[in-house]
C-alpha positions in Angstrom: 114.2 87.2 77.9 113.2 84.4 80.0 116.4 82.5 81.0 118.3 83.9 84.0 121.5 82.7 83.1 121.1 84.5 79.9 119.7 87.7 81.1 122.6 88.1 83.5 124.9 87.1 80.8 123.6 90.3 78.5 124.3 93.0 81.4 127.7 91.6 81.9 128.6 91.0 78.2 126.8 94.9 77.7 129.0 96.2 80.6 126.0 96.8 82.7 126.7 94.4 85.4 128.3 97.5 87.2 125.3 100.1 85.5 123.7 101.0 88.7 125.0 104.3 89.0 124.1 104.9 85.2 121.0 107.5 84.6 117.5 106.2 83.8 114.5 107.8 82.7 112.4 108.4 85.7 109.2 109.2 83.9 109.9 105.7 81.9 110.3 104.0 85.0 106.8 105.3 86.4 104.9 104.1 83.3 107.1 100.2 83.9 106.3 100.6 87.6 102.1 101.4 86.6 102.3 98.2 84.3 104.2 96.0 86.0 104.6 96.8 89.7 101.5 98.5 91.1 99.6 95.7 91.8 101.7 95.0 94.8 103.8 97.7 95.1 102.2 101.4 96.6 104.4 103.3 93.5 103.1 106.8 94.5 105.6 109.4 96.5 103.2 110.1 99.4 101.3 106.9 99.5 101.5 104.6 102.7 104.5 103.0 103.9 104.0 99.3 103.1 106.0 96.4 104.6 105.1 93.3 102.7 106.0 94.5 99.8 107.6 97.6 100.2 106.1 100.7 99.1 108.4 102.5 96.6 108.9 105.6 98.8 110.0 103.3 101.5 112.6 101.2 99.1 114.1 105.0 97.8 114.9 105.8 101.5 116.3 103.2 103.1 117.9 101.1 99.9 120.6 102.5 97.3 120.0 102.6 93.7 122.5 99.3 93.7 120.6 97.7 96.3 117.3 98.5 94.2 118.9 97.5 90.8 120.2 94.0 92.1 116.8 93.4 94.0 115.1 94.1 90.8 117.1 91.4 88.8 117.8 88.8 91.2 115.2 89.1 93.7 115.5 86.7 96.8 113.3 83.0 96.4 111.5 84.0 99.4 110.5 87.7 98.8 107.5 87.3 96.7 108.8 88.9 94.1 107.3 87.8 90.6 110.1 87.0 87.8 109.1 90.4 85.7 113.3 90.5 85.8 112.8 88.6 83.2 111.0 90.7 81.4 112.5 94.0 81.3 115.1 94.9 79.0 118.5 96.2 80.6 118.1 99.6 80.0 114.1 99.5 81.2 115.6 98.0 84.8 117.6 101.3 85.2 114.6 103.3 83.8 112.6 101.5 87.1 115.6 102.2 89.4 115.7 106.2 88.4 111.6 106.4 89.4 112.1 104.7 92.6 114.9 106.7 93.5 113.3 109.8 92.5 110.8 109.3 95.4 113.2 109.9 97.8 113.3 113.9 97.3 111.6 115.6 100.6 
């Protein structure tokens, strides 16, 4: 789905706006975060603490699964981030947010 406006449009229209707090797949998430994030991202529980970007241990402690979800789908213009919102499905951005947040466990 490539238009924003329509992309946000399907969450709210599928009640998903609020979906945050909804489970995702965590093991889902990992194989989205090895196709689509790990070539800027450190995805791996143990890996280094990045800055610019973020590793994903460091985004599961310090952000909430909200604050991941809505950074996921409308990122800031001057993070950096790539538009792959666009290109995950609903249910595949809470799939993402359940891996990240898994990393969090000691």
């Amino acid at each position: 789905m490539k238009n924003p406006l329509l992309f946000l449009a399907t969450f709210v229209m599928c009640g998903l706006a609020a979906a945050p707090t909804l489970a995702g797949d965590a093991a889902a998430g990992r194989r989205l975060a090895e196709e689509h994030c790990v070539r800027c991202h450190n995805i791996e529980k143990g890996a280094g603490f990045k800055l610019k970007p973020p590793s994903f241990q460091a985004i599961a402690i310090y952000r909430t699964s909200e604050d991941i979800w809505s950074r996921i789908i409308a990122p800031s213009p001057h993070s950096g981030m790539p538009d792959v919102q666009w290109t995950l499905m609903p249910e595949e951005v809470q799939d993402l947010v359940a891996y990240i947040a898994s990393l969090d466990v000691p």
